[in-house]
N, C-alpha and C positions, 0 to 999 in steps of 0.2 A: 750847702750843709744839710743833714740827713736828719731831722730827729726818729727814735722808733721810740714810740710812749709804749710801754708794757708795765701793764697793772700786776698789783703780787700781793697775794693773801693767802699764807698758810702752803705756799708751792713748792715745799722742798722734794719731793719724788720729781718735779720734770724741769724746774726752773732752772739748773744749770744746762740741762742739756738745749735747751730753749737759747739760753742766752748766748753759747758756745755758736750755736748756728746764724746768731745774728751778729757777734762779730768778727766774724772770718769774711762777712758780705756788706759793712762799712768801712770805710776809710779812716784815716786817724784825725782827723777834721771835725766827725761826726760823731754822737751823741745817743747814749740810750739814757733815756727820761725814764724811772722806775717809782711809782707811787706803790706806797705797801701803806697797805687800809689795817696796820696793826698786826701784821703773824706775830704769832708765839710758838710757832714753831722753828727751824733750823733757815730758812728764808731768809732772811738778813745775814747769815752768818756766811752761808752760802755764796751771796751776794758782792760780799767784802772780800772773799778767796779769789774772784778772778782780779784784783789790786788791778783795776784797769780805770784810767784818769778818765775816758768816755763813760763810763758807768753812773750816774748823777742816782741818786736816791732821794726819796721827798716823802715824809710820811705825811697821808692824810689820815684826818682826823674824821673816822666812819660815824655816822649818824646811825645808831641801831634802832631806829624807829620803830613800829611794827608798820607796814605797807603792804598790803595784796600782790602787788606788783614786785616779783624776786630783781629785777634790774635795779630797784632803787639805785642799792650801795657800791654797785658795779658803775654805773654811770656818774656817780659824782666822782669815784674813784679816778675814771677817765679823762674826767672834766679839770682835774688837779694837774693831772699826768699833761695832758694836752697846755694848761695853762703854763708850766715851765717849760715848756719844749723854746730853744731857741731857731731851728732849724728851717730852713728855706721849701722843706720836703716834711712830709709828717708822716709816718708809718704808724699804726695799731698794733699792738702783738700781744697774745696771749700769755700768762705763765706758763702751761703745759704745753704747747706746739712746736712742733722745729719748720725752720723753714729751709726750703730747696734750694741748693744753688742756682742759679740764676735770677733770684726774684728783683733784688735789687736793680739788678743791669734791664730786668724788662719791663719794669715800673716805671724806671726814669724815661726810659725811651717814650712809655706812654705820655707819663705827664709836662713832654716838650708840647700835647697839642691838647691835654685834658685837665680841670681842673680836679681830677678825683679819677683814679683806678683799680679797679675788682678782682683778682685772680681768682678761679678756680682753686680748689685744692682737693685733697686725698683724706678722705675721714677713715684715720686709725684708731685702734682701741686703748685700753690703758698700757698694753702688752707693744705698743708698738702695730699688730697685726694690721690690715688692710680690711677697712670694713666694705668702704664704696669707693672706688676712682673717681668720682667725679660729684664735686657737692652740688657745679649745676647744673648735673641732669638728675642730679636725682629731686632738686629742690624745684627744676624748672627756672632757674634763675635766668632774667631778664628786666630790663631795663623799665621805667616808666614809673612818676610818680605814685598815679592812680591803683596802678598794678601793687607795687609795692606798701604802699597804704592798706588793701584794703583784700586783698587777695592773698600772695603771698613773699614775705619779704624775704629779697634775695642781700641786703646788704649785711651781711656777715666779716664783722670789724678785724677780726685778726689778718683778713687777708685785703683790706683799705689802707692805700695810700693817698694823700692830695696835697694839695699847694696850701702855703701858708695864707696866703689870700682869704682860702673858705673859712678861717676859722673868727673872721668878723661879724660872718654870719652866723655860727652854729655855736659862739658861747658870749652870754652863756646859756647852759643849758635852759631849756625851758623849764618854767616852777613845778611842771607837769611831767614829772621825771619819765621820758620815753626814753627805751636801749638807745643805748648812745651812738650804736653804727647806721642804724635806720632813720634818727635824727642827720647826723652826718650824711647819708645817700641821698637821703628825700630835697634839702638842703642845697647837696652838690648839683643835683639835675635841676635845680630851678635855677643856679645862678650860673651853671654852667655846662661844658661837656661831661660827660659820664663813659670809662671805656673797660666794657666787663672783657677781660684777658681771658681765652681759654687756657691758658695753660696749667696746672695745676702746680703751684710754688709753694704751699704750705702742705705740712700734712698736720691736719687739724683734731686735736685727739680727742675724745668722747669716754666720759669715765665715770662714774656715780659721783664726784665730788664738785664736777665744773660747776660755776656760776650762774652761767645761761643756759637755756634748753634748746640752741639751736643746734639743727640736726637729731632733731628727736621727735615726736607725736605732742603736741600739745593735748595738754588735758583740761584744757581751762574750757567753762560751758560757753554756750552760743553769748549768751547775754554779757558775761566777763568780755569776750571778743568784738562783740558790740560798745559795749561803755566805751572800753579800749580805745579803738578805731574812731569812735565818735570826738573822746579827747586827745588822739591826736593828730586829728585832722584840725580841730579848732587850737589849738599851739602851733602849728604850721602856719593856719592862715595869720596868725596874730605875731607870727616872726616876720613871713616876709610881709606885713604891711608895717610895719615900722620904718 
């Protein structure tokens, strides 16, 4: 069984078309997990038109803290999402992305020998357009905890899948609120195989409103990226020694 957790806040310009492309490439067996961290906007209503029994909704209840770190409420958002998944498989998915046919069929195949898999994808704009072919080359994505720590992080969540296994180790999350796919990656390579897919399965959109900033220039100074790195690397080492 298949879960795909996708997070939803405020997503009514891309979230149906998002969701349309995720179940044309699940089975009627499987499962999309939806945490909405509160929209007030059209998003739930949305939600409720495709009347589809795989469709599960969970609202979580967002902590509107003040936090330097924009990930905070994206990651517990995910942490919810992840926590009701019942699925043998776990999928990530964004509200504004669609994914490619084929990603399903080349995800499974990977995870008969990997504990966690990475596709490539296609960074489009709000317009649908074609910005970059390829997030990694343009990211330079590659494997390695150290690399990805402290250089630069290739694991980009919408296009993560892994075994229901990893998730013994990755929730709950750290108190140390790190992005939740780079908690998830760093995680996977230590307990297990890691298999970055070239093929580009999502087209992954880039728009003034997304959550995250990956795929874009960080503008955070040296010191902010140091504190950063410094905390979480000490949540890593304080996970896996438990």
């Amino acid at each position: 069984m298949i879960s795909v957790c996708l997070t939803s806040y405020n997503g009514e310009s891309f979230i149906r078309q998002q969701i349309s492309s995720i179940l044309k490439q699940i089975g009627p067996a499987d499962e999309i997990i939806i945490s909405d961290d509160g929209s007030t906007d059209s998003t739930l209503t949305i939600i409720d038109s495709f009347n589809d029994r795989r469709i599960k909704v969970f609202k979580n209840k967002p902590v509107r803290r003040s936090s330097k770190y924009k990930f905070h409420n994206v990651t517990l958002n995910f942490e919810n999402c992840i926590k009701n998944a019942g699925g043998d498989f776990i999928y990530l998915a964004d509200q504004d992305d669609i994914w490619i046919d084929g990603k399903v069929a080349a995800c499974q195949q990977s995870l008969l020998t990997n504990i966690l898999v990475i596709t490539d994808c296609v960074i489009i704009n709000e317009s649908g357009d074609v910005l970059h072919h390829s997030y990694f080359q343009r990211n330079n994505s590659k494997a390695g905890i150290l690399r990805n720590m402290f250089l630069q992080n290739a694991y980009l969540g919408c296009c993560m899948a892994f075994k229901r296994d990893l998730i013994k180790h990755i929730l709950p999350m750290s108190k140390f609120l790190v992005p939740h796919d780079i908690w998830i990656g760093l995680l996977a390579e230590y307990y297990g195989r890691v298999d970055f897919l070239p093929q580009a399965l999502v087209e992954y959109r880039r728009h003034g409103k997304n959550a995250s900033p990956s795929g874009g220039r960080s503008s955070n100074s040296i010191l902010f990226k140091v504190d950063y790195r410094l905390k979480l690397l000490a949540a890593f080492i304080k996970r896996i020694s438990n």
